[in-house]
FIDOLUM-998258 format. One record per residue: residue in one letter; x, z, y of N, C-alpha, C in turn. Coordinates in steps of 0.05 Angstrom, whole numbers, plus 32768, in hexadecimal, padded with zeros to 4 digits. Each point is the difference from the previous one (the first is absolute). Example, Ala and Ser with C-alpha at 12.3 -4.5 7.8 and 13.67 -1.06 7.14 Angstrom:
! residues 2
   res    n_x    n_z    n_y   ca_x   ca_z   ca_y    c_x    c_z    c_y
     A   8108   809C   7F8E   7FEE   8000   8018   8012   8000   8018
     S   7FF9   7FF2   8015   8010   8001   8018   7FF1   800E   8016
This chain:
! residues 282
   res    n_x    n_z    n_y   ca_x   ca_z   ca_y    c_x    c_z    c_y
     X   7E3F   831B   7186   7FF0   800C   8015   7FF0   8017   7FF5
     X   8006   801F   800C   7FEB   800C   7FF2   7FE5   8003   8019
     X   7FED   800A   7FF4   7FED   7FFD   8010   7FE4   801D   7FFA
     X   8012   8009   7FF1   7FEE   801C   7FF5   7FF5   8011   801B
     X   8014   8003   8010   7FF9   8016   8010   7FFB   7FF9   801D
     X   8002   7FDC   8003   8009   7FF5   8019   7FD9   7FF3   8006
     X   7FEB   8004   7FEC   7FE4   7FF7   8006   7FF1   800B   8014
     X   7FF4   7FF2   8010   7FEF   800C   8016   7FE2   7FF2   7FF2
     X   7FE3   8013   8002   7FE9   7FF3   7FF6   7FEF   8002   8028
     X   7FF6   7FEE   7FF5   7FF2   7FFC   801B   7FE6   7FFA   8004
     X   7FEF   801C   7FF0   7FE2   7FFB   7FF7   7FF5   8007   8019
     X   7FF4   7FE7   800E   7FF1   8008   8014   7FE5   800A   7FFA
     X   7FF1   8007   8005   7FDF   8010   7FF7   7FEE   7FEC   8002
     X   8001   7FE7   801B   7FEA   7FF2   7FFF   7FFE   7FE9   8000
     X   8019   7FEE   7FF4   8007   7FE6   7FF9   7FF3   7FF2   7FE6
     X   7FED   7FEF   8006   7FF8   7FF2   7FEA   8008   7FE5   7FFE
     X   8010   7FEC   7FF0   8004   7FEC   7FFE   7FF0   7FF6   7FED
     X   7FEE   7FE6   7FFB   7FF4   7FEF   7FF2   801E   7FF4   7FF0
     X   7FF6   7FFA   7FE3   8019   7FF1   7FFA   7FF9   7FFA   7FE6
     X   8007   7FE1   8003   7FF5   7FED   7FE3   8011   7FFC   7FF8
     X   8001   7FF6   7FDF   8013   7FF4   7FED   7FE7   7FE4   7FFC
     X   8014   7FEE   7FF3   7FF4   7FE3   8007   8015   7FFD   7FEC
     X   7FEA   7FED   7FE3   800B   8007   7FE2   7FF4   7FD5   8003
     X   801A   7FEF   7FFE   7FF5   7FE2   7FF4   8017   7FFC   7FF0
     X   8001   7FE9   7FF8   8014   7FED   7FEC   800A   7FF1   8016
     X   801A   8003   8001   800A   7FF1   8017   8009   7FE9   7FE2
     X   8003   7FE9   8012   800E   7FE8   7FF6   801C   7FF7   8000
     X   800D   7FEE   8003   801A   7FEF   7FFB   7FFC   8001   8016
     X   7FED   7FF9   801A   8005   7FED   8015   7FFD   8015   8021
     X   8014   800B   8004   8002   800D   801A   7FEC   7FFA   8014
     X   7FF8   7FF1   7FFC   7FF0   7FF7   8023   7FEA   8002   7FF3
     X   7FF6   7FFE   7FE8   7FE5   8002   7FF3   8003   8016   7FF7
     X   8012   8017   8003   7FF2   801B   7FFA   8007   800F   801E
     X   8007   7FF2   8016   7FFC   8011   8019   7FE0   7FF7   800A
     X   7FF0   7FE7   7FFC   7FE6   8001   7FF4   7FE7   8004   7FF4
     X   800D   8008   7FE3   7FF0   8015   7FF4   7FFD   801E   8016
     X   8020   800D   8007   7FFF   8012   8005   7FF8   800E   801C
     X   8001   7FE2   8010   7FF5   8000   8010   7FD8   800D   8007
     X   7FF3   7FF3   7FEA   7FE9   8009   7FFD   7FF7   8016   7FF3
     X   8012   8010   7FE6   8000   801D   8000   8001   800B   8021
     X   801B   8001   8007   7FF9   800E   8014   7FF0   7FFD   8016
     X   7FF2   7FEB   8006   7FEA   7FF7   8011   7FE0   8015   7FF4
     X   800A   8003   7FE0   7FE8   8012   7FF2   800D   8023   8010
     X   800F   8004   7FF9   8007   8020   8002   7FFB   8008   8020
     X   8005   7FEC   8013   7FFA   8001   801F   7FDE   8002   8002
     X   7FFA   7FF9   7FED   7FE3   8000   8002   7FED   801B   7FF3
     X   801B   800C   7FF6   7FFA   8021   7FF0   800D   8013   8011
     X   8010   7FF0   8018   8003   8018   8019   8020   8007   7FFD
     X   800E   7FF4   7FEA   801A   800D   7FF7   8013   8001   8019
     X   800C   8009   8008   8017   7FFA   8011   801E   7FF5   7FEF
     X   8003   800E   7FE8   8015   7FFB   7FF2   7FFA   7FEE   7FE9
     X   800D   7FE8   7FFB   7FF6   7FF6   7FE2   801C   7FFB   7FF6
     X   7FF3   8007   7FDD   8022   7FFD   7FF2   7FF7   7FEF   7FF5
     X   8019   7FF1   7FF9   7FF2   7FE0   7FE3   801E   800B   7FED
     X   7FF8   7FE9   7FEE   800E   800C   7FE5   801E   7FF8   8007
     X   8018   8008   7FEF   801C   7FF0   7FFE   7FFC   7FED   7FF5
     X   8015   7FE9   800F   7FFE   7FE6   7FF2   7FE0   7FF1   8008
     X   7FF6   8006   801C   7FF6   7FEC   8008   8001   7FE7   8012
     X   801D   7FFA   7FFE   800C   7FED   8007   7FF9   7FE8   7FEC
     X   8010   800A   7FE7   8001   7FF0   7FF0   8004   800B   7FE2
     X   7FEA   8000   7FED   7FFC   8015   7FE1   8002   7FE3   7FEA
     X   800D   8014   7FEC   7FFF   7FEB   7FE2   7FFE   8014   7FF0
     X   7FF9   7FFC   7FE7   8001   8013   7FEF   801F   8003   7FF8
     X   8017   7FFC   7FFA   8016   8000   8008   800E   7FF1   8010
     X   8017   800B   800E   800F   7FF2   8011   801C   7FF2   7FF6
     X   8002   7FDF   801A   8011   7FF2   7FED   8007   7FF2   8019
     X   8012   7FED   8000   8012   7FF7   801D   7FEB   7FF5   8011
     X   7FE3   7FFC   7FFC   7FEF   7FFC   8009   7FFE   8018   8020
     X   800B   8016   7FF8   7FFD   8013   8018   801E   7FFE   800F
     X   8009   7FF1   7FF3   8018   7FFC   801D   8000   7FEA   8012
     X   7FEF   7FF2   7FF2   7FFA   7FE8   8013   7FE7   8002   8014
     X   7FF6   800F   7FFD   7FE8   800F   8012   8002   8013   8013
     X   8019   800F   7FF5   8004   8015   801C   8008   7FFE   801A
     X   7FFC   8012   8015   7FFE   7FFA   801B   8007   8017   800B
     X   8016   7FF7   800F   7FFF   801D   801A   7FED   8007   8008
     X   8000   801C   800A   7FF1   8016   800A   7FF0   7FEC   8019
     X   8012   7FEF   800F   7FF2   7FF2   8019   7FED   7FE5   7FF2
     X   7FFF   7FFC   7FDF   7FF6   7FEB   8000   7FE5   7FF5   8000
     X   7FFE   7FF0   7FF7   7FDC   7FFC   7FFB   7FEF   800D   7FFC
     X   8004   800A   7FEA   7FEB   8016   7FEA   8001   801A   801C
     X   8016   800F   7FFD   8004   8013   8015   7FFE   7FFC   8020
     X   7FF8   7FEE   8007   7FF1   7FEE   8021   7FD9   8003   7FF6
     X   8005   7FFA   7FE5   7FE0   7FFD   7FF6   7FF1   8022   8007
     X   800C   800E   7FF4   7FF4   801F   7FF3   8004   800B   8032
     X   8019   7FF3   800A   7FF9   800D   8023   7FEA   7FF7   8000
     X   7FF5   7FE5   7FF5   7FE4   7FEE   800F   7FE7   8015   7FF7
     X   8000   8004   7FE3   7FEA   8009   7FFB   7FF9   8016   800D
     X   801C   801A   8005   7FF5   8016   8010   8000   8000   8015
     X   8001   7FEB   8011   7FFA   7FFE   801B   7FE7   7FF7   8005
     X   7FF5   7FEB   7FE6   7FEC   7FF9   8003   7FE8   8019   7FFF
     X   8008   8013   7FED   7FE7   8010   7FF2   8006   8018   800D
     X   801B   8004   800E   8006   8019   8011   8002   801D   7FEA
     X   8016   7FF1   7FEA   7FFC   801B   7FEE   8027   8000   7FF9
     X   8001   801A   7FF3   8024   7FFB   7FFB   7FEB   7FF2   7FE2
     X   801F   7FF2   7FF3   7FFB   7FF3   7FE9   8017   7FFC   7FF5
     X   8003   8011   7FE1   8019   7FF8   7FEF   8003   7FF9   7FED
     X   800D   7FE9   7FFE   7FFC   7FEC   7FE6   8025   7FF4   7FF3
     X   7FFA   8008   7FE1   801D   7FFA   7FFA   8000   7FDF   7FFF
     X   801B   7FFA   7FFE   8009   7FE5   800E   8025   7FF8   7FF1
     X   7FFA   7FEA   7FFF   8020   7FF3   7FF1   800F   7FFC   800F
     X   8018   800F   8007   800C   8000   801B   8022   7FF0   7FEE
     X   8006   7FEF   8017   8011   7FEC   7FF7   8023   8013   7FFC
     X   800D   7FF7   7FFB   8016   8012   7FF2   8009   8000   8011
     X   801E   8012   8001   8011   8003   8016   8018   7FEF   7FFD
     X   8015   7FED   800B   800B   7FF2   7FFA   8021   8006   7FE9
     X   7FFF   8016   8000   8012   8009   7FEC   7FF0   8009   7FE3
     X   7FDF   7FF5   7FFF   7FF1   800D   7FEA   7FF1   7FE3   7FF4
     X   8002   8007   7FEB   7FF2   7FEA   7FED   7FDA   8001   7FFE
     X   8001   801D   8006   7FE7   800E   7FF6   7FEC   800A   8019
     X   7FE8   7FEE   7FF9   7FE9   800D   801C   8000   8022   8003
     X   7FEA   800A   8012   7FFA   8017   8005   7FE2   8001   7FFA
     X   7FFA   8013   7FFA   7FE5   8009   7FEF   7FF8   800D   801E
     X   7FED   7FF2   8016   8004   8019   8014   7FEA   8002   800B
     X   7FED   800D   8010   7FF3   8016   800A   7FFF   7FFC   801D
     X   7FF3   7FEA   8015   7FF9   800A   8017   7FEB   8002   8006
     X   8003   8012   801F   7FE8   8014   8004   8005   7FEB   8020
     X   7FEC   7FFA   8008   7FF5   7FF6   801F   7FE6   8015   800D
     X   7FFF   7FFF   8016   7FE9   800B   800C   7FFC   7FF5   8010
     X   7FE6   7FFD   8015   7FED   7FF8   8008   8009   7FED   8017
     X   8015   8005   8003   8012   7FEE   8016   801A   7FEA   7FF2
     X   7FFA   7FFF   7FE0   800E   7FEA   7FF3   8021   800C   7FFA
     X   8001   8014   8012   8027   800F   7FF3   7FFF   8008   7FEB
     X   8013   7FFC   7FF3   8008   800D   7FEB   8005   801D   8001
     X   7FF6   800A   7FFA   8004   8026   7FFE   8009   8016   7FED
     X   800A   7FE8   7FE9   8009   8009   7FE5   8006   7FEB   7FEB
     X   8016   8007   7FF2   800C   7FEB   7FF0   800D   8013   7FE9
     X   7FF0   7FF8   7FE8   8016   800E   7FE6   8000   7FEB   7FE8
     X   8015   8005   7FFD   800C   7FED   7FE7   8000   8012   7FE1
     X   7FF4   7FFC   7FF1   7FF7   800F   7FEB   801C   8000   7FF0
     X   8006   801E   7FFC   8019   8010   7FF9   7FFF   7FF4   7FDF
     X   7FE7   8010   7FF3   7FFE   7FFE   7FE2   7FEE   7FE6   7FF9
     X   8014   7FF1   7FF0   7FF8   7FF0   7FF4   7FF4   7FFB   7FE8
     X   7FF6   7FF1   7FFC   7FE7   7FF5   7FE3   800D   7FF5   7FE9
     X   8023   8015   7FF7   8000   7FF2   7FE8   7FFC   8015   7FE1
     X   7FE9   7FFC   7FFB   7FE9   800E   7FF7   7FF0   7FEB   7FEB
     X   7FF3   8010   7FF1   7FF0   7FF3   7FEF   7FFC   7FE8   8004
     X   8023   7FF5   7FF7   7FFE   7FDA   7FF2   800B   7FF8   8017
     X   8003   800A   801F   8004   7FF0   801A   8023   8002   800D
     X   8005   7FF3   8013   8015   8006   8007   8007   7FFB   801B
     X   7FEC   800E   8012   8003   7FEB   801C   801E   8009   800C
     X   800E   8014   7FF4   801D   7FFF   800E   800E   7FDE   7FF8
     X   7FF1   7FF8   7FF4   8017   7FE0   7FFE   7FFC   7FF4   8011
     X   7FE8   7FFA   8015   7FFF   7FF7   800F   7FF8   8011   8020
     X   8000   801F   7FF7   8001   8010   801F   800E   800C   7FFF
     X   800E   8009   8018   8014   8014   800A   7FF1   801D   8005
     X   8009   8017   7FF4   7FED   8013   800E   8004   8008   8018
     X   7FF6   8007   8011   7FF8   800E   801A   8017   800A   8001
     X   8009   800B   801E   801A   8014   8003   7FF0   8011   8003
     X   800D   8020   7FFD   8001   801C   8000   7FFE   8002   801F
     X   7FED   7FF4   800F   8002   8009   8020   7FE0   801A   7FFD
     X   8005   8000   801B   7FE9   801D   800E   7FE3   7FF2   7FF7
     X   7FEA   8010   7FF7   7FE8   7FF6   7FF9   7FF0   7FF0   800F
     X   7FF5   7FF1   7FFB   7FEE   7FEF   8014   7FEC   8006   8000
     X   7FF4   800B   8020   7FF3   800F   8002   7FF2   7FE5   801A
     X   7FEA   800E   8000   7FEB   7FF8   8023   7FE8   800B   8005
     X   800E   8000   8019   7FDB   8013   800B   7FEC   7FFE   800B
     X   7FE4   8001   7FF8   7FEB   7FF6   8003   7FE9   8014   8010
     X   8006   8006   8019   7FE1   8015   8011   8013   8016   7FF2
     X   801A   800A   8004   8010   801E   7FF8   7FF9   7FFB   7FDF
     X   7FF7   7FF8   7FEB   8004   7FFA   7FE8   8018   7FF0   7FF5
     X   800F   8010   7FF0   801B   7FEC   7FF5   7FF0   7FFF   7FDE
     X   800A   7FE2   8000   8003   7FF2   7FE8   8021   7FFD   7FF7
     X   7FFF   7FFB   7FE1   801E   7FF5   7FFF   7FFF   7FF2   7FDE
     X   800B   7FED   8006   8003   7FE7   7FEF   800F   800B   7FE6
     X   7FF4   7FEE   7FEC   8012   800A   7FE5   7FEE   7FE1   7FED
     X   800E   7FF6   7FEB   7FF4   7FE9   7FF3   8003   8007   7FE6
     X   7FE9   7FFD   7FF4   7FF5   7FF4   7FE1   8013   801D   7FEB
     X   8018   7FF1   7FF6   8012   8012   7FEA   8008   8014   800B
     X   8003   7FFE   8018   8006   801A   8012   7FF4   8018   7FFD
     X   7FE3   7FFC   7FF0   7FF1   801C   8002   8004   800E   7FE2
     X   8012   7FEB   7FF0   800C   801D   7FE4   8015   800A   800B
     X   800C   8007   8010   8015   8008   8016   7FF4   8018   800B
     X   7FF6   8016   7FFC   7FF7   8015   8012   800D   800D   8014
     X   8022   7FFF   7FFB   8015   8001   8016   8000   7FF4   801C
     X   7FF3   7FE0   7FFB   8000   7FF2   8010   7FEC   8003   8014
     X   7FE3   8004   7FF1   7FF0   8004   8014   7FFC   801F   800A
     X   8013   8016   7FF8   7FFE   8019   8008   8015   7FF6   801C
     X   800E   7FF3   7FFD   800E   7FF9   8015   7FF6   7FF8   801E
     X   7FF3   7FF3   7FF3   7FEB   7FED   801F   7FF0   8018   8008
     X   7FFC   8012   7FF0   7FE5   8018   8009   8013   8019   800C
     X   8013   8001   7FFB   8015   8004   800C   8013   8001   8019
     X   7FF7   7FE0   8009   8000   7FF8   8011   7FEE   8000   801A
     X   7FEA   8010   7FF9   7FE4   7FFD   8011   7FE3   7FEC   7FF3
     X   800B   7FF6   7FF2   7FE5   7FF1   7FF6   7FF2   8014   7FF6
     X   7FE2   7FF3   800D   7FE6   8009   7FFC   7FF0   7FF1   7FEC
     X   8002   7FE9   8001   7FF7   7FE9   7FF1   8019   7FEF   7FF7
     X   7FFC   8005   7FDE   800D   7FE9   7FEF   7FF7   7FE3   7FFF
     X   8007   7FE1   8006   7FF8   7FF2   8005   800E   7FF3   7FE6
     X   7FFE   7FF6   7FED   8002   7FF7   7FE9   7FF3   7FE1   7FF6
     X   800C   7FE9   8009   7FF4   7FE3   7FF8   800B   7FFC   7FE1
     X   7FFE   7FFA   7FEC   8007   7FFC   7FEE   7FF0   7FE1   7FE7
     X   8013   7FF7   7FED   7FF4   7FEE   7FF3   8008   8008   7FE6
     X   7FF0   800F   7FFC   7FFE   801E   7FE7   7FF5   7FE7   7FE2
     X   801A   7FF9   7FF7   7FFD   7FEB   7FE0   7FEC   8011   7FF1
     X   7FEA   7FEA   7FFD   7FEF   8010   7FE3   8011   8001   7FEB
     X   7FF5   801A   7FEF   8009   8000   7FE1   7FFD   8020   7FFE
     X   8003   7FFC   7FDF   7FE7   801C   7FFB   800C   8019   800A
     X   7FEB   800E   8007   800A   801D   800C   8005   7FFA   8021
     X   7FFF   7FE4   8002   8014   7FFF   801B   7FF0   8006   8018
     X   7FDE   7FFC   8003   7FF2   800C   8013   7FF6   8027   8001
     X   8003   8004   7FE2   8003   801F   7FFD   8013   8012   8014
     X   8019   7FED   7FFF   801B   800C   8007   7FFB   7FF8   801D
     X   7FEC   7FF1   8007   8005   7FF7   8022   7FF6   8015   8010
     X   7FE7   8000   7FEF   7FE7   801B   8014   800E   801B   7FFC
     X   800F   8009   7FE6   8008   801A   7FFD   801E   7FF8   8011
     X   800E   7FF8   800A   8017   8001   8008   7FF8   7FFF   8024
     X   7FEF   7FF2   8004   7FF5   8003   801E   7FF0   801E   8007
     X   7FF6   7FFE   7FE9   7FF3   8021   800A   800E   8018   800A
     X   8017   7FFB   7FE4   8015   8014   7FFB   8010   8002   801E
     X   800B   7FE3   800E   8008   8003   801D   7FF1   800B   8014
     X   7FEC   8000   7FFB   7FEE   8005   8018   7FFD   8022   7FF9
     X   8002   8008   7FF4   7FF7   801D   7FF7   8022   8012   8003
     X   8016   7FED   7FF2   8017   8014   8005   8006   7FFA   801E
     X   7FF6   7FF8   800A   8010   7FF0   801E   7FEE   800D   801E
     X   7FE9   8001   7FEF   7FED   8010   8013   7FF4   7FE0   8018
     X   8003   7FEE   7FF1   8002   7FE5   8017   7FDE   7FF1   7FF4
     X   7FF5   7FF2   8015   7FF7   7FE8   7FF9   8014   7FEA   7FF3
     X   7FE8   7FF0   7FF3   8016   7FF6   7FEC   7FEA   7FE1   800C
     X   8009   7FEB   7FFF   7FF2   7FEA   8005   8012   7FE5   7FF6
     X   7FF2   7FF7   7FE3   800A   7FF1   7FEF   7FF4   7FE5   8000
     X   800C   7FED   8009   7FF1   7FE0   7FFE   800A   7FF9   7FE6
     X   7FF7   7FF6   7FF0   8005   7FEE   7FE8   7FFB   7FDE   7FFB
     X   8007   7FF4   7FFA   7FF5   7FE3   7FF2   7FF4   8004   7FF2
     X   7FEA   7FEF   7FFB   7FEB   8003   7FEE   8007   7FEB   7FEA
     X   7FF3   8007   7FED   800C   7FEC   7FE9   7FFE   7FE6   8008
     X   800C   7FF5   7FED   8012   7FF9   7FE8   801E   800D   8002
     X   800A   7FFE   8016   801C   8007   8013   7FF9   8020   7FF8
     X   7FF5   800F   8005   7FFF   8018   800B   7FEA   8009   7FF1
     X   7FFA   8021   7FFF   7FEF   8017   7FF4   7FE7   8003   8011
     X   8009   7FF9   8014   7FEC   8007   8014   8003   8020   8004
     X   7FDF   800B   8001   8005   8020   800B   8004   8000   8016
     X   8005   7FFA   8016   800A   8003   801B   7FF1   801E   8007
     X   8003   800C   800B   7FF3   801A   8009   800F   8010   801D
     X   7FEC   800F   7FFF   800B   8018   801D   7FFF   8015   7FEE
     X   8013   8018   8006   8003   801C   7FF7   7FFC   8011   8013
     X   7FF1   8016   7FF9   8010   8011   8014   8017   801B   7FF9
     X   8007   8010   801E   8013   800B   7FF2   7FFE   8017   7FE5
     X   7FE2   8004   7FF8   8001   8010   7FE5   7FFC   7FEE   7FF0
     X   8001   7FE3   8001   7FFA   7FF9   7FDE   7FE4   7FF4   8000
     X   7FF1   7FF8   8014   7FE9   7FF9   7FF6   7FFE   7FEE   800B
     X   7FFD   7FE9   7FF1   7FFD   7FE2   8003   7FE2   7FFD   801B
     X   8000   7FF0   8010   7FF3   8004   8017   7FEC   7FDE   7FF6
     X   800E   7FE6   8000   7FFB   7FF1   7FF7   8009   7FF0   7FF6
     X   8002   7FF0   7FEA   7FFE   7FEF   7FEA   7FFE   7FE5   7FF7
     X   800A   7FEE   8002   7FFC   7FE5   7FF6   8006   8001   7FE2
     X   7FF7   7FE9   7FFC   7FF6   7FF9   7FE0   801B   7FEB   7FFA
     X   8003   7FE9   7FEF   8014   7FEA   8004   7FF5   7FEC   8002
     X   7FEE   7FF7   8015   7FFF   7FEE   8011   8008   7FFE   801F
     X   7FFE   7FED   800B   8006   8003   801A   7FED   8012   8016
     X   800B   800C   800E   7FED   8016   800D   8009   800A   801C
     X   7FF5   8011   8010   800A   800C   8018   7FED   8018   7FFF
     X   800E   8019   7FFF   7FF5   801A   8009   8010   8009   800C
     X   7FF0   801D   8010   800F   8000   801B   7FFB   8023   8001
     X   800E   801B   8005   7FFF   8019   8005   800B   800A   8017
     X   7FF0   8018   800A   8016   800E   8016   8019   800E   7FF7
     X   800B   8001   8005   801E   800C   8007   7FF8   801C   8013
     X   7FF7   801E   7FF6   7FF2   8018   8012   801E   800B   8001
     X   8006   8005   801D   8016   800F   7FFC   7FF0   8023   7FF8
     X   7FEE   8009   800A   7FF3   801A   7FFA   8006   7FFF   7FE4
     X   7FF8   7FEE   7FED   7FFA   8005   7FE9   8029   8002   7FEC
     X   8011   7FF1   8011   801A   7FFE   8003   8004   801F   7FFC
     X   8000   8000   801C   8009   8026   8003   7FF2   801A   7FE9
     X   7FE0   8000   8003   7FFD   800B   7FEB   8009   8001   7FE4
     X   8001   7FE9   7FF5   8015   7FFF   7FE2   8012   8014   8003
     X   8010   7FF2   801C   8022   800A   8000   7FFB   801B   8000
     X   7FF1   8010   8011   7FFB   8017   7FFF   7FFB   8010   7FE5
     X   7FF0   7FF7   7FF4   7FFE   8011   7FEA   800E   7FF9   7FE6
     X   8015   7FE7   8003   8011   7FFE   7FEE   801E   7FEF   800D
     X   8008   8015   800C   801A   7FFC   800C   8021   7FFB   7FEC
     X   7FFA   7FE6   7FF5   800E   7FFD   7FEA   8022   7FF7   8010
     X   7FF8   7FF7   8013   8016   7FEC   8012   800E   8019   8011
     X   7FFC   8012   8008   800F   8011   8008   8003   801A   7FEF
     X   7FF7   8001   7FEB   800C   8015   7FE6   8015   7FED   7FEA
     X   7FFF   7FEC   8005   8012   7FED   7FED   8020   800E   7FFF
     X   800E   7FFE   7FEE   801A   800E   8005   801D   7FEE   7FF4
     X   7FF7   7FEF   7FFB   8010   7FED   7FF8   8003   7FE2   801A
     X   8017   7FFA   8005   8007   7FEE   800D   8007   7FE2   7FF2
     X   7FF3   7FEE   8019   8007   7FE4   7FF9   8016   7FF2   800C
     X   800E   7FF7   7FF0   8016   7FF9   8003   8006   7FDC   7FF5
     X   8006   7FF1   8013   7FF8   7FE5   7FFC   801E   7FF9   7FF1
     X   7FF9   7FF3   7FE1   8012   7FF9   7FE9   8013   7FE4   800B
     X   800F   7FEF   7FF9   800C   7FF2   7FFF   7FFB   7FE7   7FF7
């Protein structure tokens, strides 16, 4: 699919969205981290957010993965994913949280995946994370399938598009030039970013870096340690970190200015001087 010349941006002037990242240690036990996560977002409703992201893998996190995640996964219609309709119906906010989605019957191997609900409990977006984590020591292709090469997952929030992308996905600059490409305004990024040295250096400079070549908000949930780096943050589209978690568990919450959207784009119109085309690999 190319998509170089096929982008529409849709900076409206006076759209502000509230929008939290919500940074915990999810556990082994699905129903005790739609619980935990439950009460983050009961915090971020209380900071006005309309949108809240939680990290990937708040279904179910280990410090590595082992047949333990095939016996846990669940269709898109199941528990965990019935859990995340409740909460945003409850708190009246969209809410996207990665999740262990059960294999397909010709597949051995879960899905690493990404839904988005809004305020009426539908699902409004679903991505299955393309690039996988076999990376420093890990190998989750043994037990995930990557994502197919379909159209970006995108959703829209008061004329604001967001669009989904997970964790390893963001050493990929292809990938997320893609989604921005697509109309995203806001990068929505859940991730369970493995400590180890250099590895929170490379998180903040690799998020920045999207948010600055992409011209996008960038809005990153993380796990907080032991699992995870923590960092969770909001970007905006030049690069400047808006707000910040530490690696504990936390909820902060920023607008989403489309004014402040358009201005960037305006004075650094990187997305329509680009001259090279994306072309989706095999």
């Amino acid at each position: 699919m190319q998509l170089a010349d096929s982008h529409t941006h849709r900076d409206a002037t006076n759209a502000k969205v509230p929008v939290a990242v919500v940074q915990f240690a999810p556990t082994t036990d699905p129903q005790a981290n739609i619980g935990l996560l439950r009460e983050h977002v009961r915090t971020a409703h209380e900071q006005g957010a309309r949108v809240v992201v939680a990290p990937e893998y708040s279904m179910f996190a280990v410090t590595e993965l082992d047949a333990r995640v095939l016996a846990v996964a669940e269709p898109l219609d199941g528990p965990f994913a019935r859990g995340l309709s409740s909460i945003a119906t409850e708190f009246g906010v969209f809410l996207v949280a990665g999740m262990v989605e059960q294999p397909t019957p010709d597949a051995n191997r879960i899905s690493n995946t990404l839904v988005a609900v809004d305020p009426s409990g539908a699902q409004v977006a679903v991505y299955r994370k393309v690039h996988l984590y076999d990376a420093f020591g890990q190998t989750e292709s043994e037990l995930v399938q990557p994502g197919p090469l379909v159209a970006p997952a995108l959703f829209d929030v008061d004329g604001v598009i967001f669009g989904l992308q997970t964790c390893f996905d963001l050493r990929f600059p292809e990938g997320i030039r893609r989604v921005a490409l697509a109309g995203a305004q806001v990068l929505v990024l859940p991730a369970q970013w493995i400590p180890g040295p250099g590895k929170a250096d490379q998180w903040t400079t690799l998020l920045r870096a999207r948010a600055i070549e992409n011209t996008v908000y960038v809005a990153a949930a993380d796990q907080c340690t032991p699992l995870g780096t923590g960092l969770s943050m909001i970007i905006d589209p030049a690069g400047q970190i808006l707000v910040e978690l530490g690696v504990e568990p936390g909820v902060l919450t920023a607008p989403i200015d489309a004014a402040r959207l358009a201005q960037v784009r305006s004075t650094n119109p990187s997305l329509s001087l680009g001259r090279f085309a994306i072309v989706d690999g095999q």
